[in-house]
N, C-alpha and C positions, 0 to 999 in steps of 0.2 A: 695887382700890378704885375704885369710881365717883366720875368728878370732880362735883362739886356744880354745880346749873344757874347758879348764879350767879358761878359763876367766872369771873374774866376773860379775854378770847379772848390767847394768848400766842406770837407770830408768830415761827417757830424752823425751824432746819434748813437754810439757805439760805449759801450763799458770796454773801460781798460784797467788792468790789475800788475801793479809793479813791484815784483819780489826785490826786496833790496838786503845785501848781505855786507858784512864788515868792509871787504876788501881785499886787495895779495896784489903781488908786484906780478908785473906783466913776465919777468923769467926769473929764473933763482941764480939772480949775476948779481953781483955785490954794487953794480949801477944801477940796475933795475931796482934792487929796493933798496938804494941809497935814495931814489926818489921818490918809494912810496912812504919811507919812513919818513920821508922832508913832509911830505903833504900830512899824513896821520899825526907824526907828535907834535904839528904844528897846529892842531887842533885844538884850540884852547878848553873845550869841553873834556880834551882826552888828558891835559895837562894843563894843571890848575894852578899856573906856575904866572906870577907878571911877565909879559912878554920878553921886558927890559930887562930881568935876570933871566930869564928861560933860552932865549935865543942863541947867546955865546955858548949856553953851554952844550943846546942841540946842535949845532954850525959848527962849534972848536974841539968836541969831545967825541960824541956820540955818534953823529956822521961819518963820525972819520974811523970810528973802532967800531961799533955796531954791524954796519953791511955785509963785512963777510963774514960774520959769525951765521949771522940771519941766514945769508943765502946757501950756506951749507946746511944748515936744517932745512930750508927748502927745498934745496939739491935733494935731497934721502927721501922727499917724497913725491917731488915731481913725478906726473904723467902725461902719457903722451898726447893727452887732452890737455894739456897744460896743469896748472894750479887746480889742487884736489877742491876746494873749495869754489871757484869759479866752474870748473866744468859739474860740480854736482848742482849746484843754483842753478846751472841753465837747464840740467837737466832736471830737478825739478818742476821750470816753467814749462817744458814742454809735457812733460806727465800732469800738471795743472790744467793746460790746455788742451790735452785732449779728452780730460774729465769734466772741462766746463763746458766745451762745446763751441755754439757758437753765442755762448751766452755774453762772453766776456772774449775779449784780446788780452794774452799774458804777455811779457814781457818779463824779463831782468835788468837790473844796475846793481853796481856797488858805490859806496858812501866814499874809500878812497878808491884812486887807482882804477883800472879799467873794466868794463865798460861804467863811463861815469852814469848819477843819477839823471842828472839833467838833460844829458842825450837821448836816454829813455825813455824820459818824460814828454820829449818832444815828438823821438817816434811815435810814439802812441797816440799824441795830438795830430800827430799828419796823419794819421792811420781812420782818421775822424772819432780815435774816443774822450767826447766831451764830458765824461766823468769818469775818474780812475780815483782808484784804491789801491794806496801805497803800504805796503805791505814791510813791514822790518821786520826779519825774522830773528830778533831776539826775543826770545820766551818773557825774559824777564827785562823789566825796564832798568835803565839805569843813564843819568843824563850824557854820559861819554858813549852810548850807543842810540838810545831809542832817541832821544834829544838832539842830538848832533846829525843822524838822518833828518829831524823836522827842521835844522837850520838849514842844513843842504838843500832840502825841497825849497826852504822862503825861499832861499840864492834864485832855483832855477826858476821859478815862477816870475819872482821881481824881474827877470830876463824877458818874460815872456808877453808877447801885446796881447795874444788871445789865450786867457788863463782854461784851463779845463778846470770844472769842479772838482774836490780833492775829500776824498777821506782815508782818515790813516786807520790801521789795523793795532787795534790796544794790545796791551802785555798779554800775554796767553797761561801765563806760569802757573796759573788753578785752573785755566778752563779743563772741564770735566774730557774732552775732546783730546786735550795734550795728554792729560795725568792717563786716560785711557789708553793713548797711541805707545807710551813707556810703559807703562807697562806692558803691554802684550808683546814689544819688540826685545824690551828686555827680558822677558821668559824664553820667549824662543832663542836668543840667540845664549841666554845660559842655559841652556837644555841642550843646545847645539854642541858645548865644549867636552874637552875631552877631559875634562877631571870638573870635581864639586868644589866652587869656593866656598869656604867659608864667610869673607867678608866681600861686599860690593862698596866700592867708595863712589860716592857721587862727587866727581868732581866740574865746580864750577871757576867760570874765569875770575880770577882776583882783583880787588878795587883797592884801591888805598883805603884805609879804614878813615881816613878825612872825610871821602865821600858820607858816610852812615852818621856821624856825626852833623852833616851840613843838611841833612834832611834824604841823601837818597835811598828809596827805596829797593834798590837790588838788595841787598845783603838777607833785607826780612823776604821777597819773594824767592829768592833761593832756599833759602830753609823752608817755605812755606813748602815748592815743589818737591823737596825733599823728604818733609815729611808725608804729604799726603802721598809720593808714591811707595813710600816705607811701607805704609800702612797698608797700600793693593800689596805690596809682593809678601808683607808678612803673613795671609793668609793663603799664599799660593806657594811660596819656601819659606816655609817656618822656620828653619833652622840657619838661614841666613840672616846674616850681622851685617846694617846699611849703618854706614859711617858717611861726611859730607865736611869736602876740602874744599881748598878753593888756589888753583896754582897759577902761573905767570907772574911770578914776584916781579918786580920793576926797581929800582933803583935804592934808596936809604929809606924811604918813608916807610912807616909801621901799616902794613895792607891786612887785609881780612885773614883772619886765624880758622884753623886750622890750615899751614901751607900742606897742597897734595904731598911736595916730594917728601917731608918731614913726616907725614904719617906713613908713606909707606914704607919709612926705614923704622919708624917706631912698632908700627905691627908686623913688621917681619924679626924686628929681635924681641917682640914681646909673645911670641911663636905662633904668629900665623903663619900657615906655608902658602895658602889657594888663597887667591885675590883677584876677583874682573874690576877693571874700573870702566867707570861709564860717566859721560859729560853731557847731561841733561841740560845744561843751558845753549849749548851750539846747536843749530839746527841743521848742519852740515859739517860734517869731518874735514879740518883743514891741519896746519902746521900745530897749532896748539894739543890737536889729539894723536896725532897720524906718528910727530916725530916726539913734542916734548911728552907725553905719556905713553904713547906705547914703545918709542925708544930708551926715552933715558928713563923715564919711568917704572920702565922691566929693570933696565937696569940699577937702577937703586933700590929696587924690592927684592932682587936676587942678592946682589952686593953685600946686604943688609939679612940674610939667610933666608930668605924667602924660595919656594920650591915652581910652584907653578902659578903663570901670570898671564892673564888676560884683558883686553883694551877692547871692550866693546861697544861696533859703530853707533854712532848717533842717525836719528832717524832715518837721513837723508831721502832716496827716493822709495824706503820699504812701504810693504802696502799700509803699514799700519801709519808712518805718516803722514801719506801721501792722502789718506782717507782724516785725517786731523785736519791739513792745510784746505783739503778741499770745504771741511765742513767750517773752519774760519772766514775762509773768502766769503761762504754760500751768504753767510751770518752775515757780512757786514755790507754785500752787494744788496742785500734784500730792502728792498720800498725801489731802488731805484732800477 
């Protein structure tokens, strides 16, 4: 049957691959993320709070003191690509993209805040790719991240009249591909420094410890990632001590033990001097490594007698894991 001339043009057949990252406020103005922390802690996935007590106290409390504390730690890391986390996601999609060719269409979104998922999603479907692979770059699953991406997508889909096929990208936190890309990124860039630490602390982001109780699984794949990359750098610096924190404390409730700031005041009066920390669970350096560990995190390890300190980057676009992300995509585009 002949399609009729007036048909409209219908852009089909294409792979599409959508990096989706946490989020960050569109500037580091105490308005700007007054409204991205509206839309985030309004996440019931991120806070496990009944609405009906939760609400007054996000809207009467938090809103109102929060923002400019936030946006001055943002301020100290802003660049002139905007938000260290937003400009490195995009620039990983395009170092994505020119490693996949024309095999796949990349794209970015974030879960909150701008560029949202759902516009993403779209683009790519106007772009004609009728199957994409959504991609959350948290190593480690945990329902306040990998899960609350999968509710965003229902959102954007349930939007959508012509759904594209959809697969998502599982936890990576043992693939043999991660454990490999840290360590080689972590050797090199301790090789790099200008003194030997003694200890490396792996620091991860912190959950309420409610979560590990109700069934979620981050806590044990963080230690899983932990240990198995203990285990590569022990045979390549033997005489380094890997320790594994976990920081961004939040509010009164009891969160995952060991807190980062807490150990590094305890092994610097317990006399470590030389410490790098490194955060294995982000896949891109933003405010949690940039300002709360390599600012105030030096500073409580010096404060605390500590001599020399180092905050080393997270993968982001090094060759080492840009040759990981490439070999996740390859893995999960493969039959289609």
């Amino acid at each position: 049957m002949r399609k009729p001339d007036d048909h409209p043009p219908a852009m089909v057949g294409r792979l599409g691959v959508l990096l989706v990252n946490l989020g960050t406020p569109d500037a580091p103005t105490p308005s700007a993320v007054r409204r991205y922390l509206a839309e985030f802690l309004s996440d019931p996935r991120v806070v496990e709070i009944p609405a009906i007590a939760w609400k007054p106290i996000l809207h009467g409390i938090i809103l109102r003191t929060r923002p400019a504390k936030s946006a001055h730690a943002y301020a100290q890391v802003w660049t002139e690509e905007g938000s260290p986390l937003a400009a490195i996601t995009a620039q990983q999609a395009r170092v994505l993209q020119q490693r996949l060719g024309d095999a796949a269409l990349v794209d970015w979104g974030m879960r909150y805040g701008n560029p949202g998922l759902a516009e993403r999603l779209q683009r790519l479907k106007d772009a004609g790719c009728d199957r994409v692979l959504v991609a959350p770059l948290y190593p480690q699953y945990s329902g306040a991240t990998t899960a609350s991406v999968m509710d965003k997508l229902g959102d954007a889909l349930k939007a959508m009249r012509w759904q594209p096929a959809i697969r998502t990208l599982p936890p990576y936190y043992d693939h043999r591909a991660h454990i490999d890309a840290l360590e080689q990124d972590l050797t090199r860039q301790i090789a790099a420094l200008d003194f030997v630490p003694q200890v490396l602390l792996l620091s991860f982001h912190g959950m309420p410890e409610r979560t590990l109780q109700l069934g979620d699984p981050y806590h044990c794949q963080c230690r899983k990632t932990a240990r198995l990359l203990a285990e590569r750098l022990a045979t390549r610096l033997p005489d380094l001590r890997v320790e594994t924190s976990f920081q961004s404390r939040f509010g009164r409730a009891k969160w995952l033990e060991p807190a980062t700031d807490a150990v590094l005041v305890k092994e610097a009066r317990a006399g470590t001097r030389r410490i790098a920390v490194a955060a294995p669970g982000f896949s891109a350096d933003c405010v949690e490594t940039l300002e709360e560990l390599a600012l105030r995190g030096r500073d409580d390890f010096l404060a605390a007698g500590g001599e020399a300190f180092a905050t080393l980057d997270c993968l982001n676009t090094s060759r080492a894991g840009m040759e990981m992300l490439e070999i996740l995509v390859k893995q999960e585009l493969s039959g289609w």
